[in-house]
VODREN-502558 format. One record per residue: residue in one letter; x, y, z of N, C-alpha, C in turn. Coordinates in steps of 0.05 Angstrom, whole numbers, plus 5000, padded with zeros to 4 digits. Layout:
N
AXYZXYZXYZ ...
REM end
This chain:
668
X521841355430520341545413521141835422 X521141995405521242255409520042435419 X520242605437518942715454517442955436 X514642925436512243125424511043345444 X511143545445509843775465510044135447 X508844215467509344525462511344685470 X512944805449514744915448513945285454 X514745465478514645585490518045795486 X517246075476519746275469519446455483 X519446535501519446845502522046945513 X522147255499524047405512522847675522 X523747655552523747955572525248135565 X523948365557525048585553525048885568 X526149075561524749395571523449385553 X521649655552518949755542519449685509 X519449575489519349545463517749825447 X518149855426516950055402514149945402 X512350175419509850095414508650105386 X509650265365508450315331508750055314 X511349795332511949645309512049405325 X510749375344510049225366509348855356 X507248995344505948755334506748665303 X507448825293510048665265512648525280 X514148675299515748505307515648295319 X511948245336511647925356510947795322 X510047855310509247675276511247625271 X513747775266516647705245517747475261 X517547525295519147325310517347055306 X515347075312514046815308513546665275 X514046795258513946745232517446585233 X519146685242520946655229521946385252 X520846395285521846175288520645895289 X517446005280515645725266516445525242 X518445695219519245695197521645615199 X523545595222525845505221525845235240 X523345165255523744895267522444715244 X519944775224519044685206521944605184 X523244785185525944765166526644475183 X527344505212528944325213527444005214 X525243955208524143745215523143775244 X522244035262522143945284519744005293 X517844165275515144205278513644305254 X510644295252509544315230509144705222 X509844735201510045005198508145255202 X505645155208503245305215502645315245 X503745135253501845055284503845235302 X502145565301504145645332502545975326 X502646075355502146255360502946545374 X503546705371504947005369503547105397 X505247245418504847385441506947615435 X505447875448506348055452505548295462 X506548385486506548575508508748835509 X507849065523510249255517513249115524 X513048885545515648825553516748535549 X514848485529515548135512514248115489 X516647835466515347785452516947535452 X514047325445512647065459512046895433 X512746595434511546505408510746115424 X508546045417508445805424507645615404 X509445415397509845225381507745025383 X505644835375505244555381505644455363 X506444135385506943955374509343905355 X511344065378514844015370516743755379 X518243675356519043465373522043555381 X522643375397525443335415527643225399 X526243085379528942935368527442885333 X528943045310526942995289528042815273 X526442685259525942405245529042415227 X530242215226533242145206531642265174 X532942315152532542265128534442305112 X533642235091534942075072535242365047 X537842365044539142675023540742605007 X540642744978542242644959544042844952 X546742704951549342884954550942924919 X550743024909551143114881554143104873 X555042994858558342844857559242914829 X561142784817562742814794561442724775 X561542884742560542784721561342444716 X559542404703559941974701561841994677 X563942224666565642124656568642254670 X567542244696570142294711572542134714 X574142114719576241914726575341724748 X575741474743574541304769575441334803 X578641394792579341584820577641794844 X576541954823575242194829572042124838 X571841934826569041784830568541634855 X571541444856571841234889571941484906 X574041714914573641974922570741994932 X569642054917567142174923564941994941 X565141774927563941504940565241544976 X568141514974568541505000567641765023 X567941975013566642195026563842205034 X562442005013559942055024558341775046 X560841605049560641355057558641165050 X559141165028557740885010559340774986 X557740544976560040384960559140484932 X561840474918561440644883559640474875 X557840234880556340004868553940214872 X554040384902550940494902550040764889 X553140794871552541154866549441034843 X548141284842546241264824546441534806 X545741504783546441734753543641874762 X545242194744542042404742543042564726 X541342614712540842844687540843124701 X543043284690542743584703544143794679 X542344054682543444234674546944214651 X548544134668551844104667551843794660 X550043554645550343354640550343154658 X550842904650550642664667552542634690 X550842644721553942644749551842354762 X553942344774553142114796552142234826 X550142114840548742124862549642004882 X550042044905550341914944547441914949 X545641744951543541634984544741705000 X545041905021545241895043543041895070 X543541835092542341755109542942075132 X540842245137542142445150540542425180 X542242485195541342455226539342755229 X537842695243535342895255536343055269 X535543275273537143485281535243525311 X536343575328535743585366534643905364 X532243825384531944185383534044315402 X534544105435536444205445538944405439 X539744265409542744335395542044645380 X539144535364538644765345537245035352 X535644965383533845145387534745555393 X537545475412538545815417539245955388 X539945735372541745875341538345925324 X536645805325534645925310532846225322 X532846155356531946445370533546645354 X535846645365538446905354537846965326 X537646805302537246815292534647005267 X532746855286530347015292529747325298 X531147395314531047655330533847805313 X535747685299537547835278535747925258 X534147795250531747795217529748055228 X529448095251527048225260527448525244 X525548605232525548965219526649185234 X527849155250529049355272531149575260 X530649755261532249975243535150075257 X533450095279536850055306537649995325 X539449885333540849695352540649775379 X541049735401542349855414544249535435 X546649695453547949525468547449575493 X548049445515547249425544548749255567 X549149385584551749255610553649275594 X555248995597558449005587558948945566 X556948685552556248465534556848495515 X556748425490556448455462554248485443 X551648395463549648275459548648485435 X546548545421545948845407542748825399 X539748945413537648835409535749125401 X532749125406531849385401530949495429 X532049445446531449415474532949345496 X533749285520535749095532533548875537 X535448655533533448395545534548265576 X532848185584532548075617532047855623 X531147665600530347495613530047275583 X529646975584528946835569527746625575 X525746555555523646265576524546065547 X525345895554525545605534524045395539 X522345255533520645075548519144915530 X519744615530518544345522517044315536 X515244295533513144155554514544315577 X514544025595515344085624518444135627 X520044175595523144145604523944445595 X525544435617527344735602529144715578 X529044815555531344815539534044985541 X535944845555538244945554540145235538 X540445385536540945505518542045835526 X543446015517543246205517542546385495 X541746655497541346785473542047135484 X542747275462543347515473544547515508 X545447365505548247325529546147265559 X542647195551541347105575540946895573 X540446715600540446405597537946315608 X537146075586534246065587532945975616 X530446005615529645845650527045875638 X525745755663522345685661520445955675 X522546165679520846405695520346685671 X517946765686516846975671515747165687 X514847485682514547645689512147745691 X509947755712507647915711507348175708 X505848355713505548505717506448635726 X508048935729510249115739508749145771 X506149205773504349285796502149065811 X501149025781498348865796498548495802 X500648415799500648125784503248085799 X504947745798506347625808509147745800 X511647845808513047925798514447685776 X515247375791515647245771514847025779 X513946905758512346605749513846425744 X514546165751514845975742513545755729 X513845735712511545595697511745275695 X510345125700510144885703510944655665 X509344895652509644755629508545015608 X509044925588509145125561506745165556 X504245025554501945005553500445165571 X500645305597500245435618500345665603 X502345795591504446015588500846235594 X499246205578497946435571495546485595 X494646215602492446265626494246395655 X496446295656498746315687498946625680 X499346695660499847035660497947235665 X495147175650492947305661492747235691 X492146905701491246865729493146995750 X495546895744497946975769499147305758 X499347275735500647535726499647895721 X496947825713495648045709496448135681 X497247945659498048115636496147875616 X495448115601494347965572496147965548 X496547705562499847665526498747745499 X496947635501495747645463495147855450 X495648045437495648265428493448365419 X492748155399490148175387487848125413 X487247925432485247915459485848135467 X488448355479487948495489486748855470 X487648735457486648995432483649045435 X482048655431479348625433477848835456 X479648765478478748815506478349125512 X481549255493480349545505478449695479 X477849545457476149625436473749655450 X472549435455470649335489470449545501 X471849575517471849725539471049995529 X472050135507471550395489469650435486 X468350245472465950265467462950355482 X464150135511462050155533461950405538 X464250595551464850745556463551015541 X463451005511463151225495459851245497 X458150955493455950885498454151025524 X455650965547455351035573455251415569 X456751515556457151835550455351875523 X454051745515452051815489454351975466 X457151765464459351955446459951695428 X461751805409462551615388465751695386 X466851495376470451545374471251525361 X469351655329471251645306473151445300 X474651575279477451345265477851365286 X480051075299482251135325483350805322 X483250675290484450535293487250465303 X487950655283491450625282493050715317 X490150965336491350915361490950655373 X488950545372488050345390490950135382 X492150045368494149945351496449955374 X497050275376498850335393498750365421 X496850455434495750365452496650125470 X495649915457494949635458497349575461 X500049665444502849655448504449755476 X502349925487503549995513503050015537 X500449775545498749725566499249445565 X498849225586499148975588496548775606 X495948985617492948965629490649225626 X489149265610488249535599484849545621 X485449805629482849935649481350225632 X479550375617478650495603477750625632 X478850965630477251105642476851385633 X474251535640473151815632475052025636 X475652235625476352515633475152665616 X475852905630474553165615476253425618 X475753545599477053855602475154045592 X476754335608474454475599473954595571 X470454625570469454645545469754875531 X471555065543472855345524475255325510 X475654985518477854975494476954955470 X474254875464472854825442472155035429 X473855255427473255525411476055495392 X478355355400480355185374479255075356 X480255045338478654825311478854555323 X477954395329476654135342479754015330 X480353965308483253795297485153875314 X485554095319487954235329487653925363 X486054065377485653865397486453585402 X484853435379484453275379486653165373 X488953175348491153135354492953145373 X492353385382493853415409493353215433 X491453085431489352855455491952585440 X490552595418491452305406493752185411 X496052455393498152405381500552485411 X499552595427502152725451501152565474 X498652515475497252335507495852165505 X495551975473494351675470491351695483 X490551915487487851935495485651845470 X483051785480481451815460478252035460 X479252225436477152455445474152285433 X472952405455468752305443467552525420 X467152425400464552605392461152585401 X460252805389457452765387456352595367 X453352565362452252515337453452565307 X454152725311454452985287456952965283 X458752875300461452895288463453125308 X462353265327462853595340464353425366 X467253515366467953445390467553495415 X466653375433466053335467468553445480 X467753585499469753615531470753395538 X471053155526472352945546472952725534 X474352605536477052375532477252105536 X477451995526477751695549480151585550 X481151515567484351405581484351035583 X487151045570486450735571490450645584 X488650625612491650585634492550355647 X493950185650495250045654494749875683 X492350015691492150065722489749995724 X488449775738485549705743485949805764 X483349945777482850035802480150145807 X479250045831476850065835475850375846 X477550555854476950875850479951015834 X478751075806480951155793481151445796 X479951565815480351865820482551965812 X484251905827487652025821488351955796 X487651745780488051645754486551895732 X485051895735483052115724484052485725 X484152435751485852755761488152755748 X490152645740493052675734492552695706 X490552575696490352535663489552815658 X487552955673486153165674488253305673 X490453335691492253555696494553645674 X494653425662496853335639495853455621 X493353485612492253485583492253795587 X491153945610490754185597493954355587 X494854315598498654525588497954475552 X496654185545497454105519494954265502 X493354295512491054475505491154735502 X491554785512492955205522495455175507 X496855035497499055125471497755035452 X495654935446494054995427493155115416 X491355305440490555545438492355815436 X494755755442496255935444497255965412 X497955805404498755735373496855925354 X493955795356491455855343492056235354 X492056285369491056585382493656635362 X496356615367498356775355498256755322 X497656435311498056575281495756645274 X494056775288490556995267492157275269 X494157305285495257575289496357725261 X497557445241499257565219496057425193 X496657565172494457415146496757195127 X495257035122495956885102498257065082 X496157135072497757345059500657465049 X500357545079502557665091505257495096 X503957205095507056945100507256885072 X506556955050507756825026509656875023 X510957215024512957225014515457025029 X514857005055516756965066517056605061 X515956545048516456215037519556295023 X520056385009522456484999524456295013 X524956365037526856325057526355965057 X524955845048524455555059525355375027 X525655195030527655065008525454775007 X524254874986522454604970524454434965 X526554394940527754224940530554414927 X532954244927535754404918536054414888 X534854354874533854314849531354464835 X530054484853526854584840526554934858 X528954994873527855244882526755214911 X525555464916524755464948521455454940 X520555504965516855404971515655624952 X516955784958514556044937515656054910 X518556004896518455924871515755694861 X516055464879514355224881510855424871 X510855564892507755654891506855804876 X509356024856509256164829508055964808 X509655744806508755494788505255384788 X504755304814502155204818501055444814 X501355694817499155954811499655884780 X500855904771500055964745499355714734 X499855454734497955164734495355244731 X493955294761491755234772489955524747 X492055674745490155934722489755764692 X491555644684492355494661490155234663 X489455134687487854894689485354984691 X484255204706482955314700480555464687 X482055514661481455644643481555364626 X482255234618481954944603479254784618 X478654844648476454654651473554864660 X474455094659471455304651471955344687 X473855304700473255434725473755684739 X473755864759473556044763476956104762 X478356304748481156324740481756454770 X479556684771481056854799481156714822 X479856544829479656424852481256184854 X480956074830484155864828486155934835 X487056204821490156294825490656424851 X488956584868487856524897488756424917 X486956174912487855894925490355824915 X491355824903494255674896495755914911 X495256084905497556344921497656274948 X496656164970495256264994496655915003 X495655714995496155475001497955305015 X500655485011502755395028503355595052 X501855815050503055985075502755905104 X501255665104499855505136503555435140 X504255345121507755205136509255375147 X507955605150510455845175508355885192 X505955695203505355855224505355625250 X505555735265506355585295504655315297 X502055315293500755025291502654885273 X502354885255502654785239506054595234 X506854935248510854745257510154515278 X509054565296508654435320506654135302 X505154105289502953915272502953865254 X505453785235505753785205502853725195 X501753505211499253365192496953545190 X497253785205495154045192496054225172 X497054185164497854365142495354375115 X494554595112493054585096488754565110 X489654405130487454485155487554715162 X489354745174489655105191489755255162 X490355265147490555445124487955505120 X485855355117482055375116482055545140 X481955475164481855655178482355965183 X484955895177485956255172485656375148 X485056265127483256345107480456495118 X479356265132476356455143476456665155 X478756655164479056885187479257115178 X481257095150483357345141480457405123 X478057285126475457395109476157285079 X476657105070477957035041475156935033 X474956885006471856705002473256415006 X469556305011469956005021470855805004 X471555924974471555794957475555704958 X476655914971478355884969479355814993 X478755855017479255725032478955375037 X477255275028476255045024479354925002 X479255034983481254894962484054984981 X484255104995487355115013487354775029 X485254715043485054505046485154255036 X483254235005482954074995485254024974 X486654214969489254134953491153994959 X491453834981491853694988491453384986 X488953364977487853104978488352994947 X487352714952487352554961489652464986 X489952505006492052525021493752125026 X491151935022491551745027489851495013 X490251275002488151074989485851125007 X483551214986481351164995480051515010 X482351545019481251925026480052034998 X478052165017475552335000477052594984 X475552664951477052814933476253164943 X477053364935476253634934473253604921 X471153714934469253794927468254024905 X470054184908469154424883470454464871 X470354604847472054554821475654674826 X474654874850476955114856479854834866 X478054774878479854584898480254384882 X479554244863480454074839482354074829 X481054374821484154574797487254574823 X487054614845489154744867490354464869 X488854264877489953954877491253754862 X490553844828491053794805494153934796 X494254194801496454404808499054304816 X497954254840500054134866501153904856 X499553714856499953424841502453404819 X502053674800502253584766505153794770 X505653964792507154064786509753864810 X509753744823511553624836511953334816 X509953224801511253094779512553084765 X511853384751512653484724515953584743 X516153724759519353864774521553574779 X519453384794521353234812522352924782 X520152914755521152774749523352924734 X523453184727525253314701527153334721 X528353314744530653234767531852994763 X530652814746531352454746530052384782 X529052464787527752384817524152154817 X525751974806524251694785523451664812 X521651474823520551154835522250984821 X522950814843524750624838523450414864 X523450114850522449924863520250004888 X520950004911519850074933520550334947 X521950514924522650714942521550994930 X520151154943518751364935518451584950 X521051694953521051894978519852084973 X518952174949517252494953514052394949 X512552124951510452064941509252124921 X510052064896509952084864507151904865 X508251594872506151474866503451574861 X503551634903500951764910499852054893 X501652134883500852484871499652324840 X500852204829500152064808496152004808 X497151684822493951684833491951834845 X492452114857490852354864490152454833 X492152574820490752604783488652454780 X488752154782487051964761484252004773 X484652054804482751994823480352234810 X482052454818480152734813479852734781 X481252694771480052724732478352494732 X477652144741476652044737473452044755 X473952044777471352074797469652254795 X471252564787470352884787468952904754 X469752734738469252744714469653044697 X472953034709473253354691475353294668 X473953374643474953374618477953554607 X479753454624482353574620484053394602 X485253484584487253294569489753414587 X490953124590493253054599496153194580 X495053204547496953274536497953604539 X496553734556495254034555497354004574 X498153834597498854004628501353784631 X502553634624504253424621505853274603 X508353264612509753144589510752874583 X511252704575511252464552511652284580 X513052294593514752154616512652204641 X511752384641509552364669507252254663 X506152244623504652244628504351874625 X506451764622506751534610506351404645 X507351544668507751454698505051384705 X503251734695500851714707499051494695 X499451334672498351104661498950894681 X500250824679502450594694499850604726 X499250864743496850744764495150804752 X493750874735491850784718490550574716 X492450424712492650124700491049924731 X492850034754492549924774490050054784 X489450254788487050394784484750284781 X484450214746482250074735481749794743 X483649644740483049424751482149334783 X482649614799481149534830477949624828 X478449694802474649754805474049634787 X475549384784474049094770474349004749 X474949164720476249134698479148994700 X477748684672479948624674482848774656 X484948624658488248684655488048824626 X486748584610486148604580485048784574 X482048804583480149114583481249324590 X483449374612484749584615487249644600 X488949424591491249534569489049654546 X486749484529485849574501485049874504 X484450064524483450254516486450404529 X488050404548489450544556492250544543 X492050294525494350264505494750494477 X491950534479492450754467491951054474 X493451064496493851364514491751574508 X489551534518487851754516488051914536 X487852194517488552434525486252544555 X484052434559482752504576481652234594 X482652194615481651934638480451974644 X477352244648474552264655473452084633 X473352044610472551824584472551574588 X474551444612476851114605473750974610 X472950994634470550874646468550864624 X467150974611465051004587466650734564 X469050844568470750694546470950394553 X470950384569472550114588469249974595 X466550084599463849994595463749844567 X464650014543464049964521465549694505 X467749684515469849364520468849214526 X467649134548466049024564464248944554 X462449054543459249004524460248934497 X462749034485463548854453465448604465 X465648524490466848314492465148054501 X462648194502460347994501458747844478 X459548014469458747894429460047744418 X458147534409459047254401461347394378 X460847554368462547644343465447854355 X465947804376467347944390470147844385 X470947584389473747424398474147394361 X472147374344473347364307474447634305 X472547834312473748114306476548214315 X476848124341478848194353482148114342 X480947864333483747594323484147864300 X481847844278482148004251483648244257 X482348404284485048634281487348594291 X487148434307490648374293491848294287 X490448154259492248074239491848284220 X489848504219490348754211492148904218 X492748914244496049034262498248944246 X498748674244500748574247501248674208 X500448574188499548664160501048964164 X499549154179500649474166503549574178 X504249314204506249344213509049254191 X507849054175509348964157509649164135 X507549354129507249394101508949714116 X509249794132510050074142508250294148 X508650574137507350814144505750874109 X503350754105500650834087498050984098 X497551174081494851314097492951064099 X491851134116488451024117487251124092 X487551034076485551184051484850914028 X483350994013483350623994481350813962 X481350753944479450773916478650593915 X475450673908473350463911474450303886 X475450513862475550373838476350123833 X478950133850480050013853480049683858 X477849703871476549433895475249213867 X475648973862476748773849473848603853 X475548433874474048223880472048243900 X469448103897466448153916467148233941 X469048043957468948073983471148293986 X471948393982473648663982471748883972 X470148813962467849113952464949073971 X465448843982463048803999463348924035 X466648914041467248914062467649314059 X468549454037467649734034465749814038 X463049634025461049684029459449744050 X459949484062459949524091459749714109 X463649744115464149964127462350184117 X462650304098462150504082459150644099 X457050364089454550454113455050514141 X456350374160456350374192457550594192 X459450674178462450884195460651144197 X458651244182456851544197455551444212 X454551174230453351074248454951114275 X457751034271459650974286461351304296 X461651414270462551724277460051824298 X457451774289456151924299454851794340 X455151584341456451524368458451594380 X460651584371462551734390462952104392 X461852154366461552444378459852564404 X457752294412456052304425456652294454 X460452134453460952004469459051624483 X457651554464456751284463457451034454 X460550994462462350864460461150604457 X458850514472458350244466456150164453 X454850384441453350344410454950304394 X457750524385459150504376461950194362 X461950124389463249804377461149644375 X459349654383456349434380456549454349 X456349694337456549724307456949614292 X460849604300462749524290462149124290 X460449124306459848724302459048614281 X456948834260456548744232458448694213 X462048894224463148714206464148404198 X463848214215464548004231464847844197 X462347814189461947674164463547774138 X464548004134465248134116468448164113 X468848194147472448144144473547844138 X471647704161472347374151472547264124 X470947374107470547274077473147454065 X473147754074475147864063478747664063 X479447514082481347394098481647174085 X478847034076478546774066478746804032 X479247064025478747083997480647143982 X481147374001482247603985486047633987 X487147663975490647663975490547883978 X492048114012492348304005495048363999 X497248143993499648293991500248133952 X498048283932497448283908500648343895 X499948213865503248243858503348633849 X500348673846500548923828501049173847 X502549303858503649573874500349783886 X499949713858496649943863494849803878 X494649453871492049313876493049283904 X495449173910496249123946496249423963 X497049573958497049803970494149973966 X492349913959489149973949489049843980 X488549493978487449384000489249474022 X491549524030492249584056491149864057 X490350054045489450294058486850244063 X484750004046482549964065482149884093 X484749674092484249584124487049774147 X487549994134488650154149485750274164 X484550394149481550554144480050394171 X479650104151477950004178478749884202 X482349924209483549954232483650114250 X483450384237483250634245480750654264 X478750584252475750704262476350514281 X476650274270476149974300477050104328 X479350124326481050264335480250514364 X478550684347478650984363477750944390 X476850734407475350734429477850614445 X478250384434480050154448481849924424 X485149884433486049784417484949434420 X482249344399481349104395483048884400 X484648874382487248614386487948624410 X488448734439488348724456486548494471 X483848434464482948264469482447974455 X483247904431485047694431486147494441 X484347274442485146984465488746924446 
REM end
C-alpha cells in the first residue's frame, strides 16, 4: 500500500517583501496543493499556508507516496485511415488493433488506445512541482546569489521536504532538501530538526519562538493592540493595511508603549501620523474624539520582560522623523498658496495635455461653468479650483504624496482663505477610494466634479482608453467619483452640459456597476440607463419606479408589447410619433387612443413632478387595450395612410412608455 501522511514545504529565506508577504505564502500554497492534486497525489483542498518574514511554508494532508495507476485514452487516426497507419498506432500505444475503440470528434470518426498509466511518485515529482511553484509566484523581480544560477525574490538557505517521518529527496533553487528548520534569529532554537511534518507548527512556536501562521500571528498582535490601547484609554483607528505589514515583519510579536513629546501636536495630526505609520510601522493612539495622543505603540520582534531600551530607542528614532515634520509644516506657511500657482507651469501634468497650471486653467473654468449650472457659489468655485494644486510644490507634500490636497486645507487656513474653499482644496480630491466619503459642500462638489471631468474629458481625447486591467491614470476611479457625487449629493447636472459622447458613454459603463451594488437588478439597470439620461441624480427615483411596474401583474404583457412595438418601428424606419384620430378604423385601435388619450395628462403630469412611479403605475391600464389592439388589429394595412396612421400611434405610445425607462428591457 501506499504510503499516506503529511506533506511538509518550506523554504528558508532572507527577509521577504513584507507588502506581498502573504499573497506570496497563498500563491505558493495554492499552486503546490493544485499540482500534487494534478498529479493524483493529494486531495486539492486539504493543506495549509505558513508564512514568516524569513519563510514560506505549506502543509499538505493526507499525501500519498505512490499515486493510484489509471487508465487514459490516447487519440489516434481517423477510422478511414490506412490499416497500416492504424496497426502503427495500435503498436505505439501497446495494445492490439482488436482493442482500438471509435469516437465521435469535432474532425470526424478516429479510433481510441485504453491505456493503463503508471502513478506518478511524489519522490520523482515533488522538487519539479516546488520550482515550479515558486517560478508562478507574482514576483516582479528576481534577484541571483553566490555563484549559482538559482534566481528568487530573496536568497534562499534552506529547504524542508518531509513525508511524514521521511525526507524527500530533492533539490530546488540549487538547496537540498533536509528535515531542519530555523527558529528564531534571538529568542528560539537556531535549528530544529523535526521529527515529522505534522510537528512543523507546534516545534516552531515550542522550540523556535516563531509563529508560522500569518493569520494566528496577525490575531495575536491585533490582541495585543488592543489591550494596550485599552490600558491607555486610546483607540487606533484604520491600521488595517499596517497591521498586514507589520505581521510581515515580526515572527514572534511583543506590543510595547512609547511616547513623544506633546508639542509636536501643534502639526496637523496627518502630517505625524503618517510619518509614525508609513517610515516606523508604529501605531499612533487616539482619543475619544478622534485627536491624536503623544504616543505610539511598537510592535517588536523582541519579547522581554523590561523593554526599557526597547522603548528608549523607539523613542529616539521617532523624534528626527517628527521635527522634519515640523520643519516642512514651519517652512511651507512661509510662501501663500497663492503665490505657488504660477510656478506649477514648470511641472508637466501630462506630454499631451500641458503642464499642472494649464491643467488648473481648465478645472477653473469647469468648476465656474459647473457652477453656475448647479446654482453654486461661482467665486468660490473658481477659488478653489485655482488654489488646489499648489500643495504639490510644497515640502510636505514632496516628502507625502498622500497629503496632497490635506496640507492644501491647511495652508488655505493659514493664508486666511474662506473655509469654503479651503475645505473643497481638500475635498476635490475625493472620492479618493471605494467607499471613501464624498465632498460635503457644494464648493467642493463643483472642484471634485472639475477635477474628475477634466482628466476624462483630456486623457480620453489623448486615446488614453482603460484597457482590460490596465488603468494607469485612474479613469475608472475618476469616472465612479462623478456618479458617486451627482448620485449620493443629488445634484441636478446634465452630463450632456460638461461631457462628450465617449466619456459620457464610459461614465455609464460604472454606472451600470454602480447600480447594481446597491441592489438593482442587470435588467432594471440597462431599462433606464439604456436610454442615457442626461442627469444620474434622477436614475435612483427612476430605477424605484422599474421596480414597482415590475411588480404588476400587468407588467411582463406590457413589456413583451413594447417590444414588439420596438421591433415594428424598427422595421417601418424614421415616422413621427404622431397618428389622426380620423383615421382610426377599427374599435380596438380607437379604443387603445382612447385610452392613451385619457392617462397621457396623468402621466405628463407625474413626471413633471418627477413621480416616476405613479407615472408607469399609469401606464398598467393600458394592458387590456394594447393586447386587443395586437389581437385585432393589422398594423402593416395594405392602404399607405391606414398603416402609417397606426405606426405613428404606437410610435406615440412608445414614446411616452418609454420616457422613464426602456420597457422591453424587461422582457422575460
Amino acid at each position: 500500500m501506499p504510503e499516506r501522511a503529511e506533506l511538509l514545504v518550506e523554504l528558508l529565506t532572507e527577509e521577504l517583501p513584507p507588502r506581498s508577504l502573504r499573497a506570496l505564502s497563498e500563491a505558493f500554497a495554492d499552486a503546490v496543493g493544485t499540482a500534487l492534486a494534478k498529479a493524483g497525489l493529494a486531495q486539492d483542498s486539504a493543506r495549509q499556508a505558513f508564512a514568516t518574514p524569513r519563510r514560506l511554508a505549506v502543509l499538505v494532508a493526507a499525501v500519498l507516496s505512490v499515486a493510484k495507476d489509471r487508465e487514459s485514452e490516447l487519440s489516434g487516426p481517423s477510422v478511414k485511415a490506412p490499416e497500416q497507419a492504424v496497426a502503427g498506432f495500435a503498436r505505439k500505444a501497446g495494445v492490439d488493433v482488436a482493442r482500438l475503440e471509435r469516437r465521435s470528434t469535432a474532425k470526424g470518426e478516429v479510433y481510441v488506445a485504453k491505456v493503463s498509466v503508471k502513478g506518478a511518485t511524489l519522490d520523482a515529482v515533488l522538487p519539479g512541482i516546488v520550482e515550479d511553484a515558486l517560478k508562478a509566484l507574482p514576483i516582479p523581480k528576481l534577484m541571483r546569489w553566490g555563484a549559482g544560477d538559482a534566481q528568487f525574490v530573496r536568497p534562499v538557505h534552506g529547504l524542508v521536504m518531509l513525508h511524514g517521518e521521511r525526507v524527500v529527496r530533492g533539490t530546488v533553487l540549487g538547496v537540498t532538501a533536509s528535515n531542519r528548520t530555523q527558529g528564531h534569529r534571538f529568542m528560539g532554537e537556531g535549528t530544529i530538526a523535526l521529527r515529522n511534518a505534522a510537528e512543523y507548527e507546534r516545534r516552531l512556536l515550542d522550540d523556535g519562538k516563531v509563529i508560522a501562521d500569518f493569520g494566528a500571528r496577525r490575531a495575536a498582535i491585533e490582541r495585543q493592540l488592543a489591550e494596550a490601547a485599552r490600558r491607555e484609554r486610546g483607540a487606533l483607528g484604520e491600521h488595517a493595511d499596517l497591521l498586514d505589514e507589520v505581521t510581515a515583519l515580526v515572527e514572534h510579536p511583543s506590543v510595547y508603549l512609547g511616547r513623544f513629546d506633546p508639542a509636536f501636536l501643534d502639526v496637523p495630526q496627518e502630517c505625524l501620523i503618517l510619518t509614525m505609520r508609513q517610515n516606523q510601522k508604529y501605531f499612533p493612539l487616539f482619543d475619544p474624539a478622534g485627536r491624536l495622543q503623544p504616543k505610539f505603540l511598537i510592535v517588536s520582534n523582541m519579547q522581554m520582560a523590561d523593554p526599557r531600551h526597547i522603548v528608549s530607542g523607539n523613542e529616539r528614532v521617532v523624534r528626527p522623523r517628527l521635527e522634519d515634520a515640523r520643519f516642512f509644516y514651519d517652512q511651507d506657511r512661509k510662501t501663500r498658496l497663492e503665490a505657488r500657482v504660477p510656478q506649477l507651469a514648470k511641472v508637466v501634468y501630462h506630454g499631451k495635455l500641458g503642464s499642472q497650471l494649464e491643467r488648473v486653467e481648465r478645472i477653473q473654468l469647469l468648476s465656474g461653468r459647473i457652477a453656475r449650472l448647479l446654482g453654486a457659489d461661482v467665486a468660490l468655485s473658481e477659488r478653489a479650483a485655482w488654489l488646489a494644486k499648489a500643495d504639490l510644490l510644497t515640502g510636505m507634500v514632496g516628502e507625502f504624496p498622500e497629503l496632497q490636497g490635506v496640507m492644501g486645507r491647511y495652508y488655505a487656513l493659514h493664508d486666511g482663505e474662506p473655509r469654503e474653499v479651503a475645505d473643497a482644496i481638500e475635498a476635490h480630491y475625493r472620492p479618493r477610494f471605494a467607499g471613501d466619503r464624498l465632498p460635503d459642500h457644494p464648493v467642493g462638489c463643483v472642484v471634485a466634479l472639475a477635477d474628475k471631468l477634466d482628466a476624462l474629458q483630456g486623457l480620453f481625447g489623448i486615446g488614453q482608453v482603460p484597457t482590460g486591467d490596465k488603468d494607469p491614470f485612474g479613469l475608472r476611479r475618476a469616472a465612479l467619483g462623478v456618479v458617486r457625487i451627482l448620485v449620493e449629493r443629488g445634484l441636478p447636472l446634465s452630463l450632456d452640459e460638461v461631457a462628450g459622447d465617449e466619456v459620457k458613454a464610459f461614465i455609464f459603463e460604472r454606472a451600470r456597476g454602480y447600480f447594481q451594488e446597491q441592489g438593482y437588478t442587470a435588467n432594471e439597470v440597462e431599462a433606464v440607463l439604456s436610454l442615457r439620461p442626461s442627469r444620474l441624480d434622477l436614475v435612483p427615483k427612476q430605477l424605484e419606479a422599474v421596480r414597482a411596474f415590475a411588480g404588476l401583474p400587468e407588467a411582463e404583457s406590457l413589456a413583451a408589447a413594447n417590444k414588439r412595438i420596438g421591433n415594428i418601428l424598427k422595421q417601418a424606419g424614421s415616422l413621427a410619433p404622431a397618428f389622426d384620430a380620423a383615421l382610426l378604423s377599427l374599435p380596438q385601435e380607437k379604443d387603445l387612443a382612447a385610452t392613451f388619450g385619457r392617462l397621457r395628462p396623468q402621466v405628463d403630469k407625474s413626471l413633471s413632478a418627477l413621480d416616476y412611479t405613479t407615472a408607469l403605475k399609469a401606464l398598467a391600464s393600458l394592458k387590456a387595450p394594447v393586447d386587443a389592439f395586437f389581437d385585432k388589429v393589422m398594423v402593416m394595412d395594405k392602404d399607405p395612410k391606414v398603416r402609417d396612421n397606426r405606426i405613428g400611434l404606437l410610435a406615440t405610445l412608445h414614446a411616452t412608455m418609454n420616457r422613464i425607462a426602456d420597457l422591453s428591457k424587461l422582457a422575460k
